[in-house]
TORPATI-911708 format. One record per residue: x, y, z of N, C-alpha, C, CB in turn; residue in one letter. Coordinates in steps of 0.001 Angstrom, whole numbers. Atoms other than C-alpha are relative to their C-alpha. Glycine has a CB too. Layout:
! residues N
((X Y Z) (X Y Z) (X Y Z) (X Y Z) A)
...
***
This chain:
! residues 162
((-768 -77 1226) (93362 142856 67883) (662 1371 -60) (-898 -252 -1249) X)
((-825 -1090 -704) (96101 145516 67729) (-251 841 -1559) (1940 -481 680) X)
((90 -719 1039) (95709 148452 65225) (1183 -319 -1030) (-65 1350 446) X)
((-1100 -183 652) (98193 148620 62207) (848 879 287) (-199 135 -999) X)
((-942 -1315 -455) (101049 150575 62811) (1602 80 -334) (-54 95 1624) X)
((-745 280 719) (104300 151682 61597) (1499 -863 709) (90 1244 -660) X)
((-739 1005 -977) (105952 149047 64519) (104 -1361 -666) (-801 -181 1442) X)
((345 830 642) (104439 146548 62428) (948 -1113 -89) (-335 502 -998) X)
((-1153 1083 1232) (107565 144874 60838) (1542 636 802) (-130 688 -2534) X)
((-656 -513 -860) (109845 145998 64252) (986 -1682 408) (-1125 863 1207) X)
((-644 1503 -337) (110445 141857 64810) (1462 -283 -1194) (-1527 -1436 -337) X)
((-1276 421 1385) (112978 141873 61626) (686 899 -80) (-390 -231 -1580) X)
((-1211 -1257 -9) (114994 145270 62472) (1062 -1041 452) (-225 1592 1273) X)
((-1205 665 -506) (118508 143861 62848) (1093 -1081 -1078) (-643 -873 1206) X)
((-468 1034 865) (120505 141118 61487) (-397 -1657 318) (1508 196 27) X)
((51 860 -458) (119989 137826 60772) (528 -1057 -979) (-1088 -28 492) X)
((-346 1003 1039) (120870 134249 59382) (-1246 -600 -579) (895 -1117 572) X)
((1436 654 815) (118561 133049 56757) (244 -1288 -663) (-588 995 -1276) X)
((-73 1681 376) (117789 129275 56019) (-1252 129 -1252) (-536 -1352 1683) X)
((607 64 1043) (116058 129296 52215) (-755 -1516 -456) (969 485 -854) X)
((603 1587 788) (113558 126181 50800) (-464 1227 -1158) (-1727 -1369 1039) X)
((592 -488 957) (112829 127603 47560) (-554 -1581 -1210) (1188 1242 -593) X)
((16 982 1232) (111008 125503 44629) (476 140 -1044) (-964 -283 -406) X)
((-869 -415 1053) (113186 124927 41911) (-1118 144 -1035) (1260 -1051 -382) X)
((685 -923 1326) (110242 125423 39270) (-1496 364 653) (-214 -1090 -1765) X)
((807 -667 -168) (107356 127610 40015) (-1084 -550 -1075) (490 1287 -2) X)
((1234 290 434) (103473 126601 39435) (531 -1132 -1540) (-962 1689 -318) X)
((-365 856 893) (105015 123522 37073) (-116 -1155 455) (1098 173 -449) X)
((464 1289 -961) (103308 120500 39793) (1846 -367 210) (-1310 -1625 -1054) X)
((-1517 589 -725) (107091 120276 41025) (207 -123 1405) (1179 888 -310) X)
((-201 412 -1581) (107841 118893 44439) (1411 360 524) (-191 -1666 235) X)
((-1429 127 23) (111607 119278 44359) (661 1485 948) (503 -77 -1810) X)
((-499 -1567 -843) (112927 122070 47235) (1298 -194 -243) (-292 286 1853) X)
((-1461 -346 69) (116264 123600 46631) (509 1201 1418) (221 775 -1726) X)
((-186 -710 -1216) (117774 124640 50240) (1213 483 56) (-231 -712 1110) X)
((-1338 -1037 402) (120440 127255 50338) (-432 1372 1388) (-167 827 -2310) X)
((190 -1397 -1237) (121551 130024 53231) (229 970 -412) (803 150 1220) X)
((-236 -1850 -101) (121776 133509 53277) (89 1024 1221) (-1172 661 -647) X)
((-100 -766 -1174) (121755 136255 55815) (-418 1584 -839) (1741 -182 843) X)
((408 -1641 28) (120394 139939 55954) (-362 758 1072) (-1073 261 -760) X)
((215 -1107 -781) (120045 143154 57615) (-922 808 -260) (912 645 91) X)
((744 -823 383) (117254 144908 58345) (-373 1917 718) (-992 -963 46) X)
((-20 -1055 -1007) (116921 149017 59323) (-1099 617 -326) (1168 908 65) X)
((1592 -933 136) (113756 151543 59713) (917 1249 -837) (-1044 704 2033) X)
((-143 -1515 913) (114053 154653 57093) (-1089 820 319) (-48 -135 -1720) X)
((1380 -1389 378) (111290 157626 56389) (-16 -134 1506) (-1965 -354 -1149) X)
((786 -877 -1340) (111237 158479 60014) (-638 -1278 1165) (-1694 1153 -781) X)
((656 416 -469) (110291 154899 61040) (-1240 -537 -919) (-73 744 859) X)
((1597 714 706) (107297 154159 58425) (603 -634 -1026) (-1400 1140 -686) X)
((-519 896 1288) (109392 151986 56225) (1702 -207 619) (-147 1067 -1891) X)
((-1334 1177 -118) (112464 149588 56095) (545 -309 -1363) (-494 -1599 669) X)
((-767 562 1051) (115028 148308 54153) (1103 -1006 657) (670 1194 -865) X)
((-631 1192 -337) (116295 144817 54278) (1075 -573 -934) (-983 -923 160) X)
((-835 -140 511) (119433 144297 52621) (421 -2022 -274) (872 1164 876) X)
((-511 1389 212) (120046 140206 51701) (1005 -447 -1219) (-1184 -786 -141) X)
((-1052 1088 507) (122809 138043 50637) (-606 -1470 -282) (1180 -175 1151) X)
((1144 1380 -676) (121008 134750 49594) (1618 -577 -1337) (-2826 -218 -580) X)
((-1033 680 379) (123629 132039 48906) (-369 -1612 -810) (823 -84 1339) X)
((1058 1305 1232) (121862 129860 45654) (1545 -1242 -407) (-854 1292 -2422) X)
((-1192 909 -261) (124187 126448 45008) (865 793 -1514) (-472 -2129 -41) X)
((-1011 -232 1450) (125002 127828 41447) (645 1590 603) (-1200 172 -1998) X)
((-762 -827 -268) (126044 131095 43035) (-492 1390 875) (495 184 -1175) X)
((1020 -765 -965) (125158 134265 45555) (27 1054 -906) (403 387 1676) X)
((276 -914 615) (123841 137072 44841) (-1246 1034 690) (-222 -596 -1220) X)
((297 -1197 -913) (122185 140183 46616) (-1343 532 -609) (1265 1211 3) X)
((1060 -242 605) (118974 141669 46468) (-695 772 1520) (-712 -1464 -788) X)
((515 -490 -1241) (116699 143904 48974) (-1198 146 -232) (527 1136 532) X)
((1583 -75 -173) (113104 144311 50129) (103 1761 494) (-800 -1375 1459) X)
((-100 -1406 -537) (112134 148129 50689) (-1581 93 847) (247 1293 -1453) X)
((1089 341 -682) (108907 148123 52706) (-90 1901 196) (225 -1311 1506) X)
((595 -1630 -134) (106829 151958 53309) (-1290 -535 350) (-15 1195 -1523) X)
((1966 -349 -923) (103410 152242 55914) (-627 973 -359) (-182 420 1705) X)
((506 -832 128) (101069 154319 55125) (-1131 -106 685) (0 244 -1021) X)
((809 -524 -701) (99293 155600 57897) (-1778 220 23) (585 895 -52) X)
((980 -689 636) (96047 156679 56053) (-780 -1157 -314) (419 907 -1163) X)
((785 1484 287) (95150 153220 54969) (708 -1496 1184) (445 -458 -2100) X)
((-368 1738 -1120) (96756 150770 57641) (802 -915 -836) (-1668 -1196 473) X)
((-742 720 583) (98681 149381 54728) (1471 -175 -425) (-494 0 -643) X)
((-1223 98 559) (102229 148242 53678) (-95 -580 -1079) (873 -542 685) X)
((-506 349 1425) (103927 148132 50565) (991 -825 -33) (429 1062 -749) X)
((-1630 600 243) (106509 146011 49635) (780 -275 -1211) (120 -1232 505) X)
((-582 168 1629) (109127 146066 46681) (1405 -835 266) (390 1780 -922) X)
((-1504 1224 287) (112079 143657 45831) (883 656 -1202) (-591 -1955 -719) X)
((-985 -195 1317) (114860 144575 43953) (1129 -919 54) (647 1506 -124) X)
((-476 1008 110) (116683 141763 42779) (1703 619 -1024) (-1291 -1083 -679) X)
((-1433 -492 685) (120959 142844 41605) (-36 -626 -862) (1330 -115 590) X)
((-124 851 1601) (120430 140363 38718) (-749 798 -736) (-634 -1667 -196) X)
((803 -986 625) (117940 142740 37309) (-150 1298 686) (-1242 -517 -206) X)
((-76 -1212 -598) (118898 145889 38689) (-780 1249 -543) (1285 261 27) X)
((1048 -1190 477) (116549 148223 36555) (-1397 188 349) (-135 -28 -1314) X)
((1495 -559 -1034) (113612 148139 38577) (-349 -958 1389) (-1690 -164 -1111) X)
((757 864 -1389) (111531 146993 41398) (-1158 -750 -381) (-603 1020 1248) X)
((1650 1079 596) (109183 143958 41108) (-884 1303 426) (-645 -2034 1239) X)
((1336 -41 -430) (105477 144571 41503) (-206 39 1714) (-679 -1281 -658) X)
((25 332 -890) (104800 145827 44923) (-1067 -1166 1126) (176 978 86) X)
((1320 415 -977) (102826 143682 47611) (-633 1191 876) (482 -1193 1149) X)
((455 -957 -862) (100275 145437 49614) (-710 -658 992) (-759 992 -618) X)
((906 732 -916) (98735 144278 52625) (-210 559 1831) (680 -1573 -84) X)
((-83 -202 -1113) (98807 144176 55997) (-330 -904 1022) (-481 867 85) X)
((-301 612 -1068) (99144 142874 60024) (-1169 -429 434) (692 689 863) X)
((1131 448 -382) (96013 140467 61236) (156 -877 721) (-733 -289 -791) X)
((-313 1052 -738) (96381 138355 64467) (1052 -750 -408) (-964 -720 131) X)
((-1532 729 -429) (99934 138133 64390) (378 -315 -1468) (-37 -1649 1158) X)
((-335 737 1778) (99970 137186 60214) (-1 1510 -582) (-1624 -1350 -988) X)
((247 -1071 893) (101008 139621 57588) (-207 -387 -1302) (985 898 11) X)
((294 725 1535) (99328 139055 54121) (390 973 -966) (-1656 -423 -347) X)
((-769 -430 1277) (100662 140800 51115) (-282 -116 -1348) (1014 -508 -16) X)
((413 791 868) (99140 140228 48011) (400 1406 -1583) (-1893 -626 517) X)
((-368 -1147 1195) (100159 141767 43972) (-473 -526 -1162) (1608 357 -254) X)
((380 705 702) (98698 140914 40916) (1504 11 -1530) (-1662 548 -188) X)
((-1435 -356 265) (102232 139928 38700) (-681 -917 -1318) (1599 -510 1187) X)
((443 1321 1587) (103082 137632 35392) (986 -511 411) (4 331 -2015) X)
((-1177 838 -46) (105352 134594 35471) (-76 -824 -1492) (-42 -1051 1435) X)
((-431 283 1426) (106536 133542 31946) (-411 306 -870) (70 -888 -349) X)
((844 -388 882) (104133 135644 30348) (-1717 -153 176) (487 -666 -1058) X)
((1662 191 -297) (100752 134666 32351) (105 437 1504) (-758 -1819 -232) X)
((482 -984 -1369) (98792 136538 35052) (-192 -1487 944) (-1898 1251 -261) X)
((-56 695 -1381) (99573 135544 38536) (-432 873 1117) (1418 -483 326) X)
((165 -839 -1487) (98585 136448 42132) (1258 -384 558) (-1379 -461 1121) X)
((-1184 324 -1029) (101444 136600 44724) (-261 525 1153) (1347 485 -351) X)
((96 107 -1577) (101291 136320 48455) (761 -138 655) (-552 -723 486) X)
((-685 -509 -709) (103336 137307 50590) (-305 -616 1477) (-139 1338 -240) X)
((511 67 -890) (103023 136031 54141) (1193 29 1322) (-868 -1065 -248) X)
((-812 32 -933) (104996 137123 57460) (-634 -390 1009) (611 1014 181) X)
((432 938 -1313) (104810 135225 60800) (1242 319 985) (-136 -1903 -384) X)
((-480 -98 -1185) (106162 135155 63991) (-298 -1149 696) (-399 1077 601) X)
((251 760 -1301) (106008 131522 65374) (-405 -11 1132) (569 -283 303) X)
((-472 506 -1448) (105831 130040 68542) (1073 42 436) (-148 -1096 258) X)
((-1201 -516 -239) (109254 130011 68234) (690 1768 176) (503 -636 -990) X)
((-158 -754 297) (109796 133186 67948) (704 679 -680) (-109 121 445) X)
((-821 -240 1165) (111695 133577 64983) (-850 373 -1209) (841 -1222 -306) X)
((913 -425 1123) (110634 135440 61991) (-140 -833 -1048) (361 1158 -549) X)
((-41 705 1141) (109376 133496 58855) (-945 740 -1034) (-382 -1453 281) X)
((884 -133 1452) (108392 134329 55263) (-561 -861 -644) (580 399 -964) X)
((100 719 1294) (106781 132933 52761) (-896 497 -1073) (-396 -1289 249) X)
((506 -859 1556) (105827 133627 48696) (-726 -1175 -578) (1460 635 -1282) X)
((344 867 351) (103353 131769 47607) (-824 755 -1944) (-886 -680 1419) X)
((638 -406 699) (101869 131837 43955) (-1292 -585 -487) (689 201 -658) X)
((1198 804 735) (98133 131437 42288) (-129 372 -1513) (-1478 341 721) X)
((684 -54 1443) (96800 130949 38490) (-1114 201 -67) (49 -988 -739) X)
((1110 -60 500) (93467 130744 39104) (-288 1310 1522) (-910 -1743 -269) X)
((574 -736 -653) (93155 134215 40871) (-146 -237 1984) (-1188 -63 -843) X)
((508 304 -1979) (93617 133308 44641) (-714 -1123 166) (-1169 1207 827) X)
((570 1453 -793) (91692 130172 44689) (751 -1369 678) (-788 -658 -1006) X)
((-1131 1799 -128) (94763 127349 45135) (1206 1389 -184) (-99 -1984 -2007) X)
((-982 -608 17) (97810 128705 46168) (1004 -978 241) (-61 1022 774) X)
((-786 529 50) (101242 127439 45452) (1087 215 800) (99 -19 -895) X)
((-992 -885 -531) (104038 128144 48034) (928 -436 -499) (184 163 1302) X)
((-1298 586 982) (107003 128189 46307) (1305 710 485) (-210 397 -1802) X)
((-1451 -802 -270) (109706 130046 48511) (-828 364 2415) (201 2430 -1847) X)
((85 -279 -1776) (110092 129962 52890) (1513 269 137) (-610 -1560 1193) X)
((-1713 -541 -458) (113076 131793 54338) (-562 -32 1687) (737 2158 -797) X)
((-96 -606 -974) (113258 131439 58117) (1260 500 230) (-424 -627 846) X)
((-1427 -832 -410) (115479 133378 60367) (284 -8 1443) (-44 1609 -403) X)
((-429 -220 -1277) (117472 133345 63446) (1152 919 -30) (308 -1238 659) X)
((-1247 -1274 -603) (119958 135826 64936) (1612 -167 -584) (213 -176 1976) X)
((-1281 183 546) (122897 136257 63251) (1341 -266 594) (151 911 -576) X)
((-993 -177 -1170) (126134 135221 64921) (900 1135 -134) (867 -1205 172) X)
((-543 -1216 -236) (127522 137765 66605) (2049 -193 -55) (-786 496 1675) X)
((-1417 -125 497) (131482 138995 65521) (707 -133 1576) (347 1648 -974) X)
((-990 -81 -1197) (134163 137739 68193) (1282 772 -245) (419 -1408 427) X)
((-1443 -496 619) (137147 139449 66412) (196 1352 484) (88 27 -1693) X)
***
């Protein structure tokens, strides 16, 4: 098993095209996926111990921009992660914190959705395929039953012929 390190999250430097399943209503027993593309870029900051991923996600009612800022910290083996969403540009969600375990990265924050305490989970992968995938899953009852309610994979962005 490979130490943590700030290489960690080295598979998603770059650009790419992103294929979205999101659930249109969160922890509400809804089955109904709403699939929509996007694309983003991702680069290393602080020296290498943190990233910033820059996305375009293209929803049917309309797009709209938003980035992940990610920071390692050395000292504990852990990453942070914050979202800032351009529809609400005055702050950064709740970060995740977690970290890299046989190839899985878990992520976890304790948040609210409509006014009640939630867990959120975070989870990065690296197929078989070898294409990066996310996913956000949420719980009510504290981590016991988790809901996934949002997968973005990603492949390589096409490259500019012009």
């Amino acid at each position: 098993m490979s130490q943590p390190s700030a290489a960690d999250f080295d598979f998603i430097i770059g650009r790419w095209a992103v294929r979205h399943r999101r659930l249109r209503e969160r922890l509400a027993g809804c089955s109904e996926w709403q699939e929509f593309s996007g694309s983003s870029s991702t680069r290393k900051i602080l020296g290498g111990f943190g990233n910033v991923e820059d996305n375009l996600l293209a929803l049917p009612e309309g797009e709209y921009r938003a980035a992940a800022l990610r920071s390692f910290d050395p000292a504990s083996g852990q990453w942070s992660i914050w979202w800032l969403d351009a529809r609400r540009p005055q702050g950064l969600d709740v970060p995740v914190v977690g970290r890299f375990a046989e190839g899985v990265g878990s992520f976890f924050a304790d948040d609210a959705l409509d006014g009640r305490p939630i867990r959120v989970r975070f989870l990065w992968s690296v197929p078989a395929s070898g294409l990066p995938r996310w996913e956000q899953a949420f719980s009510a009852d504290a981590g016991q039953t988790w809901e996934t309610n949002w997968i973005m994979d990603f492949s390589p962005a096409p490259t500019d012929t012009a």
